[in-house]
C-alpha positions in Angstrom: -8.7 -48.8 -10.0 -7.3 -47.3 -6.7 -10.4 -47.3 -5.3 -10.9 -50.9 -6.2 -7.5 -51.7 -4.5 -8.3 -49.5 -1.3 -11.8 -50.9 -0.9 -10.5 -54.7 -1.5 -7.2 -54.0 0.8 -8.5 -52.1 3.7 -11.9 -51.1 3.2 -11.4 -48.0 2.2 -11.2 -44.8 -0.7 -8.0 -44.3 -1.7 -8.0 -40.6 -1.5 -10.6 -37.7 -0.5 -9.8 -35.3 -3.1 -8.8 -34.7 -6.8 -6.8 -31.6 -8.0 -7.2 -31.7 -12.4 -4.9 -28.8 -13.6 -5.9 -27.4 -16.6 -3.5 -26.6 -19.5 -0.5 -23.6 -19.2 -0.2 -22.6 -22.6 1.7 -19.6 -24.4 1.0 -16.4 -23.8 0.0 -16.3 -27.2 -2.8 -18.8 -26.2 -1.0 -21.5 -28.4 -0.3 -24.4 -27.7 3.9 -24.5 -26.0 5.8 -25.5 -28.4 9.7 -26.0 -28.4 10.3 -25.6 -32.5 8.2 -22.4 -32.1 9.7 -21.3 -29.0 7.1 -19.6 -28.2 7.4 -20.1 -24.3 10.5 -18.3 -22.1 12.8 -20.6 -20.8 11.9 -22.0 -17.1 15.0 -22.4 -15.4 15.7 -18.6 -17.2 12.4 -17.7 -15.0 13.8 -20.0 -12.0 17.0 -17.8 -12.1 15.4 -14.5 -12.3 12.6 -14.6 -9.7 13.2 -17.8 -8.0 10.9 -21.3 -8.0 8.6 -19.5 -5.0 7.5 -16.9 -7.7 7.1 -19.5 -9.9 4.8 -21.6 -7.4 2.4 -18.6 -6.2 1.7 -17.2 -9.8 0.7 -20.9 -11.0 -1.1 -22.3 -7.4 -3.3 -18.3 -7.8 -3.9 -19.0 -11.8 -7.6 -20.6 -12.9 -5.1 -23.7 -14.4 -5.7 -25.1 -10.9 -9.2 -25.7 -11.2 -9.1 -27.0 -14.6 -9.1 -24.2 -16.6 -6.4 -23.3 -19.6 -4.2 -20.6 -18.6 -1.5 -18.6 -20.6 1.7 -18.2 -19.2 2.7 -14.8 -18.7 6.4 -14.4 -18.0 5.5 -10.3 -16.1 2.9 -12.5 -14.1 5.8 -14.3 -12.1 7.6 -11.2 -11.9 4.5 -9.4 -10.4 4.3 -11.9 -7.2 8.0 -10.6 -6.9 7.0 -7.2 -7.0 3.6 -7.2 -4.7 4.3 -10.3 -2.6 7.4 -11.3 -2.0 9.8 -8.7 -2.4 7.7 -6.1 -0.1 7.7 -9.2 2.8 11.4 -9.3 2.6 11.2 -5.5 2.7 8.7 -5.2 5.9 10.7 -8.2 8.0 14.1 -5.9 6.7 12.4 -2.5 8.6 10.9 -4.6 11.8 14.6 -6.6 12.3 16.5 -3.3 11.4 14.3 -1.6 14.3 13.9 -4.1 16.7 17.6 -4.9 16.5 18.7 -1.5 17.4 16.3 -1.8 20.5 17.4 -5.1 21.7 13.9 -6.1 21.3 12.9 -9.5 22.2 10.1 -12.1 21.0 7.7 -12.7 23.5 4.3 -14.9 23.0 2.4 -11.9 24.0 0.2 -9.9 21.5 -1.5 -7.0 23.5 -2.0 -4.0 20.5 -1.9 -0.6 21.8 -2.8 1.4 18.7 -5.7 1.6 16.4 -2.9 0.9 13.8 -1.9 -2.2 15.1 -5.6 -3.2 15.9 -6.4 -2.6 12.3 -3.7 -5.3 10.7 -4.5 -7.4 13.2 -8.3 -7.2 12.1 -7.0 -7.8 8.2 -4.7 -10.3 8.7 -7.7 -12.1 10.4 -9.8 -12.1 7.6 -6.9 -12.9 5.3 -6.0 -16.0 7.5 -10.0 -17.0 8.0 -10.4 -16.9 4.3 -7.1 -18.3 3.4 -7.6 -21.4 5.8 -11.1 -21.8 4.3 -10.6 -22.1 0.9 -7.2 -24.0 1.3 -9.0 -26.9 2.9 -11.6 -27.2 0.3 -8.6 -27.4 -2.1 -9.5 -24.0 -4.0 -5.9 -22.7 -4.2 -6.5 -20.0 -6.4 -9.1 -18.5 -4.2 -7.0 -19.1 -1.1 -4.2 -16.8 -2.8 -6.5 -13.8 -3.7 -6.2 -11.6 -0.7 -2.6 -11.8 -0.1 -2.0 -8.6 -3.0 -4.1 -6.1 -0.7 -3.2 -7.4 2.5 0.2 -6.9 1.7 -0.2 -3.8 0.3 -2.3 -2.8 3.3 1.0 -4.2 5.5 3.5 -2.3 3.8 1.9 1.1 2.4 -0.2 2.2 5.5 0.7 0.0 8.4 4.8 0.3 8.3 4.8 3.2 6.8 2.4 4.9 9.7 4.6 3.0 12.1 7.7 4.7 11.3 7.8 7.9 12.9 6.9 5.7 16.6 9.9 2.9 15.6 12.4 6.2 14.6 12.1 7.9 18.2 14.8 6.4 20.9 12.3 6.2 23.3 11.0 2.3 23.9 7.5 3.4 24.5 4.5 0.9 24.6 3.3 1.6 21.3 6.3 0.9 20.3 6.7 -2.6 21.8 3.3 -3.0 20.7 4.4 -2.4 17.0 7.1 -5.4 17.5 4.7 -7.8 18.7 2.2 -6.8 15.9 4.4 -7.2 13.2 6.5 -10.5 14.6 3.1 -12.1 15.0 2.1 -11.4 11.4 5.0 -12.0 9.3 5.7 -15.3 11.7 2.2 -16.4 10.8 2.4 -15.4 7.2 5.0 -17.4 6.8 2.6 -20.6 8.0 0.9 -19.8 5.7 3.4 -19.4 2.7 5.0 -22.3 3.8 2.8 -24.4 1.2 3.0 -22.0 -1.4 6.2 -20.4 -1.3 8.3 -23.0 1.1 11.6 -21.6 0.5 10.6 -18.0 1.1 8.9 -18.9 3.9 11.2 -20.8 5.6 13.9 -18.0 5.1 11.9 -15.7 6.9 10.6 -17.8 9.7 14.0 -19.0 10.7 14.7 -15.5 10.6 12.2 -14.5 12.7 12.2 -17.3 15.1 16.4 -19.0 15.0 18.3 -20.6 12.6 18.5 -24.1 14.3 18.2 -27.4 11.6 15.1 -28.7 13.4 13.7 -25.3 13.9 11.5 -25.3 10.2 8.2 -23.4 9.4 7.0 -26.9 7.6 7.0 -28.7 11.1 4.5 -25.9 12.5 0.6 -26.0 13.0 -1.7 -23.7 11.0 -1.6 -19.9 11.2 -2.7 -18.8 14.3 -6.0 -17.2 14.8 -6.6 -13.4 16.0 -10.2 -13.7 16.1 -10.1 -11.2 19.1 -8.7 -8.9 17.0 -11.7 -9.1 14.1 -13.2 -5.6 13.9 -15.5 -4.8 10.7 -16.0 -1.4 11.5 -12.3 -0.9 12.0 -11.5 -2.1 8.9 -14.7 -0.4 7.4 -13.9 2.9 8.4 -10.0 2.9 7.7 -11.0 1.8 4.3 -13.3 4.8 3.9 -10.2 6.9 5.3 -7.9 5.6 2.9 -9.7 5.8 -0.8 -10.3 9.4 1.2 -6.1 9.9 1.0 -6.3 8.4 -2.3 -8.6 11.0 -3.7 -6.9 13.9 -2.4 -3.7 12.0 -4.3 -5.4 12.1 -7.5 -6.2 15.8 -6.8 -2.7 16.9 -6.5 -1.2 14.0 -9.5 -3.8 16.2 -11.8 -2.2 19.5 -10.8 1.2 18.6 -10.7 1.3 19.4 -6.9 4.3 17.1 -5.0 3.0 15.6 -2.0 5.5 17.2 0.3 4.2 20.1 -0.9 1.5 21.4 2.0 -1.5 23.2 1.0 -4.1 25.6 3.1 -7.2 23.5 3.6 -8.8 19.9 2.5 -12.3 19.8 2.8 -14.4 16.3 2.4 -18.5 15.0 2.6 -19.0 11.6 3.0 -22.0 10.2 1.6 -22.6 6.7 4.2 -22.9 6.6 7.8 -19.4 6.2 9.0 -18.2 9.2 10.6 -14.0 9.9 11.0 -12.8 10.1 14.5 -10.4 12.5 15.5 -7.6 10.9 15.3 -8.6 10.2 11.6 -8.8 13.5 11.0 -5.3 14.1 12.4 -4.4 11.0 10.1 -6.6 12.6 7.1 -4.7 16.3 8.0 -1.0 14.3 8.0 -1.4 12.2 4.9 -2.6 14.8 2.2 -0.2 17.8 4.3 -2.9 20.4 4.6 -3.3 22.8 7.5 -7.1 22.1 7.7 -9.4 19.6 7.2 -13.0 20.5 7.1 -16.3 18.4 6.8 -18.7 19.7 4.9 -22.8 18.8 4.6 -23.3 19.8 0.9 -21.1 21.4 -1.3 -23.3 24.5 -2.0 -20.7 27.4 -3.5 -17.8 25.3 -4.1 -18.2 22.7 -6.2 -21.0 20.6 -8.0 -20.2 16.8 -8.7 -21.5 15.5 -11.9 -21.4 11.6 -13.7 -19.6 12.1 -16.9 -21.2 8.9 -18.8 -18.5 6.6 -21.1 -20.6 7.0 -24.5 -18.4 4.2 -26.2 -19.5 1.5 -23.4 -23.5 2.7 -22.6 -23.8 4.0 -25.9 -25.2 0.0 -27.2 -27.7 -0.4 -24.2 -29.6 2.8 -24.2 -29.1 3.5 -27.5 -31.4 7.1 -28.5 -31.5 8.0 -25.0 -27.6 7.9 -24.6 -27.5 11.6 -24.9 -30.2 12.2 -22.5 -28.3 10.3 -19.9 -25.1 12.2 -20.7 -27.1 15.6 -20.7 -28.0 14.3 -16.8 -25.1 13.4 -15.4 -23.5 16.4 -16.7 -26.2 19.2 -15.1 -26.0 16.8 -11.8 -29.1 15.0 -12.1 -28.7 11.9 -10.4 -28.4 10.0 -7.1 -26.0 8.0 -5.8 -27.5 4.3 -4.7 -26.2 2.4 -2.0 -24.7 0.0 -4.1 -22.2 2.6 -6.1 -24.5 2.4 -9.3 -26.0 5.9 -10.6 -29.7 6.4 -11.2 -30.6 9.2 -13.9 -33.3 9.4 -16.0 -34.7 6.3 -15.5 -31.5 4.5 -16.4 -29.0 2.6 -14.2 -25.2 3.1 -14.1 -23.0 0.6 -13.0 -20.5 1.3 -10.3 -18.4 -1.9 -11.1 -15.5 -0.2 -12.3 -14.2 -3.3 -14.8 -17.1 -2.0 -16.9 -16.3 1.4 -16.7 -19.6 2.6 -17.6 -19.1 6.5 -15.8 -16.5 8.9 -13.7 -17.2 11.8 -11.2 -16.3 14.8 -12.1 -16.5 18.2 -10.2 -17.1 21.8 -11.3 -15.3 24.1 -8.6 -14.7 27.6 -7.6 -11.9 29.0 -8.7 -8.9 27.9 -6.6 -10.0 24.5 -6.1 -10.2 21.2 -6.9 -12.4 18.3 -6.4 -12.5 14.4 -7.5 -14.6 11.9 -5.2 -16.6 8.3 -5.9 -19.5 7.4 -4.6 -18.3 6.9 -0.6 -16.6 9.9 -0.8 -16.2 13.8 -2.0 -12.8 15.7 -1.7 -12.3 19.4 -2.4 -8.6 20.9 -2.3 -7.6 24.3 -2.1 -4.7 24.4 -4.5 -3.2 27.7 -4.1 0.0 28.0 -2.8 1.0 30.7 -0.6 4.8 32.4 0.7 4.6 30.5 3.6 3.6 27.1 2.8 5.7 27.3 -0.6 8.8 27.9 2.7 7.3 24.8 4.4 7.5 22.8 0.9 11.1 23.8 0.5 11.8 22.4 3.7 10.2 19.0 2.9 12.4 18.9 0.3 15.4 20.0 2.1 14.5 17.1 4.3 14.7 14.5 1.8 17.7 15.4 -0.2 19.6 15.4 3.3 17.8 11.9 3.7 18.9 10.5 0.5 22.3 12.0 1.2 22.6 10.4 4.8 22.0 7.3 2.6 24.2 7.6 -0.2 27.5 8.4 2.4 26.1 4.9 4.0 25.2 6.1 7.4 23.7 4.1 10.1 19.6 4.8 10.4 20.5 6.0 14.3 23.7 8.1 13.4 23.4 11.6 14.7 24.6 13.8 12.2 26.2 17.5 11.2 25.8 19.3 8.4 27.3 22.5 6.9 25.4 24.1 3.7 26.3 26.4 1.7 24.1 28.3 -0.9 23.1 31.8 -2.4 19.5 31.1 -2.1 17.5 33.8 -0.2 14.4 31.2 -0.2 16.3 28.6 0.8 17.9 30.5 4.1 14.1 31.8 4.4 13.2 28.5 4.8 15.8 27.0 7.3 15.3 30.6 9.2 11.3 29.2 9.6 11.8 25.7 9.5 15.1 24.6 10.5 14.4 23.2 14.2 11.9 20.7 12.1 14.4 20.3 9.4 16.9 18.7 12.1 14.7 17.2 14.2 13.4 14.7 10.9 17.6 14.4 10.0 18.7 13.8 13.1 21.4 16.5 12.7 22.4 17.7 15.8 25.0 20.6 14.0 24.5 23.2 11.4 26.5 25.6 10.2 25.9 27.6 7.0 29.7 28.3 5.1 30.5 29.8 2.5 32.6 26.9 0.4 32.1 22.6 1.2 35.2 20.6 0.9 35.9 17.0 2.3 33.9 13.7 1.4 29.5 13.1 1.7 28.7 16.1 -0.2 25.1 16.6 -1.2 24.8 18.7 -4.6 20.9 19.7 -4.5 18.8 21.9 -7.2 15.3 22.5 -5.8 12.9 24.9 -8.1 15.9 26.4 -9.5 17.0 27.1 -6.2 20.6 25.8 -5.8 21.7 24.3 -2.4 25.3 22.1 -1.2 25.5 20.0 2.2 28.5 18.4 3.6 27.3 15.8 6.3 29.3 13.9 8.8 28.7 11.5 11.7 28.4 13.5 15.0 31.0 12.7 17.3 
């Protein structure tokens, strides 16, 4: 009938596009229903996470392409959790930052850093494939790479930027680490503004002034950093990362803190990348080893085997499950390009929703191994005097952190300490370590006594090993 009307009044359709939402329905997959309450209350939901939540759970759910969709009141408080919440945290650490050096916006964009070349490169692709899918009107789709990229934002790009926005010294990576992240979260705000529009506009009048007629709905589309674009990049600190992630796993498995630094890390990748340098500083850093070292084969210290999920392949191959178990586990099999595993004449998926195998690793004594099929990681786990000094210090370091914080000190505020403790390995440790420990405190004063009195003391038990601080703003 609107057509009808459009075509007979001015000769043309009334509209270009269609939107049919499917049905939201119970988590239970009923039907909502008010006498069987089996639904949470919305303005509840509104008051806990706020309408944006609300909006970029249901605009990234199948219901907006026409399919039924249950409700799921932890679904709403995810996009808190992943999305929104780290944004507000990442825009909190750039203002905190740039406030304390009196940096202001420019229009330039002029990345110094592999770092800030990388984000760049993702928030590309996130825009090019947000912008894309948004104008043919598949919502759901547009929303699907926010999760990573933000992840990617917050858990490698600020937190590698910290140590350059923490020194006092207004460097050019540093400026160049303000421009990067004002340009992104300005322009992820664009792009929220449809989504998310009160969030969004918080942050962009944040970002860019507070005046009535300044609003992030009355701006053009994201801005495009197709300069920027760099697969290999982004290929290669991808490879890096899941690299960091294995060596994680390693030490989760035995228990090992992160702070805690270990002797030697030693990795084979099995594509054609090849780490730079710096990478290898970065690799070195992340998983706190002394060495990193790239092996060719693993002859003499480990041998990586497919352990095969019996439950899941057992159906398709049926007699010859146990000859494809039997395979994986003596290491007879190759790795295709694709991440699936040929053995015996049988194909294992790589997709890991379907869960069909895991790596594992037979190792000389004293290491550890876990790896996929881009990557193998070997850890020497044993922990010597010396490094088991270092990891005291680290976690000197934070419980003087956390202290700093709790007595509400200012993130620049040069600091004094006193200590006092019985601890031989403790006074080892500052004896080795102490320049390092001050340097990453920003104490400028420390005095060992043998009693603390007075407010902002720091009550610490590390290993058993039992240590008090009394902290004060220098000056």
């Amino acid at each position: 009938t609107l057509h009808v009307l459009g075509c007979a009044l001015i000769g043309e359709n009334i509209y270009k596009n269609v939107i049919t939402n499917g049905i939201v329905l119970a988590e239970d997959g009923q039907k909502m229903s008010k006498s069987k309450q089996n639904y949470p209350d919305p303005n509840i939901i509104f008051d806990k996470y706020g309408a944006d939540a609300m909006r970029f759970y249901m605009l990234s759910s199948p219901v907006v392409r026409a399919e039924n969709f249950r409700f799921m009141e932890n679904g709403v408080q995810e996009v808190v959790k992943t999305i929104l919440l780290p944004l507000q945290n990442v825009y909190a650490f750039f203002s905190t930052y740039a406030n304390i050096d009196e940096w202001q916006a420019t229009n330039t964009l002029q990345p110094k850093t592999d770092l800030d070349k990388w984000i760049l490169s993702e928030y590309e692709e996130l825009r090019s494939e947000f912008t894309e899918k948004f104008e043919a009107y598949k919502l759901d789709d547009a929303l699907r790479g926010f999760p990573d990229f933000v992840d990617s934002l917050t858990n490698w790009h600020v937190r590698r930027s910290r140590d350059r926005f923490w020194t006092s010294e207004i460097s050019a990576e540093k400026i160049s680490g303000y421009e990067t992240l004002h340009f992104i979260l300005k322009n992820v705000a664009k792009m929220l503004a449809p989504i998310s529009p009160f969030f969004a506009e918080n942050l962009w009048k944040n970002l860019t002034g507070n005046e009535v007629e300044n609003s992030v709905h009355l701006q053009n589309l994201a801005e495009s950093a197709q300069q920027f674009l760099n697969p290999e990049l982004s290929e290669r600190t991808k490879l890096l990362r899941d690299t960091i992630k294995l060596a994680s796993a390693i030490r989760t498995r035995k228990k090992i803190k992160l702070r805690q630094p270990l002797a030697k890390l030693s990795f084979a990748l099995s594509g054609k990348i090849e780490f730079t340098e710096s990478d290898l500083e970065i690799l070195k850093e992340e998983c706190n080893v002394k060495n990193v070292v790239i092996l060719d084969n693993l002859d003499g210290l480990a041998k990586q085997i497919v352990k095969a999920n019996a439950r899941v392949v057992g159906k398709r191959f049926g007699k010859k499950t146990q000859e494809v178990i039997k395979a994986g586990k003596a290491g007879e099999f190759e790795i295709l390009e694709n991440g699936d595993i040929s053995l015996v004449g049988e194909i294992l998926s790589g997709n890991p929703d379907l869960n069909e195998f895991e790596f594992g690793f037979e190792c000389a004594e004293g290491i550890e191994g876990d790896g996929n099929s881009n990557a193998v990681v070997l850890l020497d786990t044993e922990i010597s005097g010396d490094l088991a000094l270092e990891g005291l210090s680290r976690e000197l370091i934070r419980a003087i952190q956390e202290g700093r914080k709790s007595s509400g000190f200012e993130i620049s505020n040069r600091i004094e300490i006193e200590f006092a403790t019985t601890s031989a390995k403790i006074i080892e440790s500052y004896e080795k370590f102490g320049k390092i420990i001050d340097h990453d405190t920003l104490t400028v004063a420390r005095k060992k006594v043998e009693e603390i009195s007075g407010k902002n003391i720091v009550k610490v038990e590390i290993d058993g090993e039992e240590i008090v601080f009394g902290l004060k703003v220098s000056g």
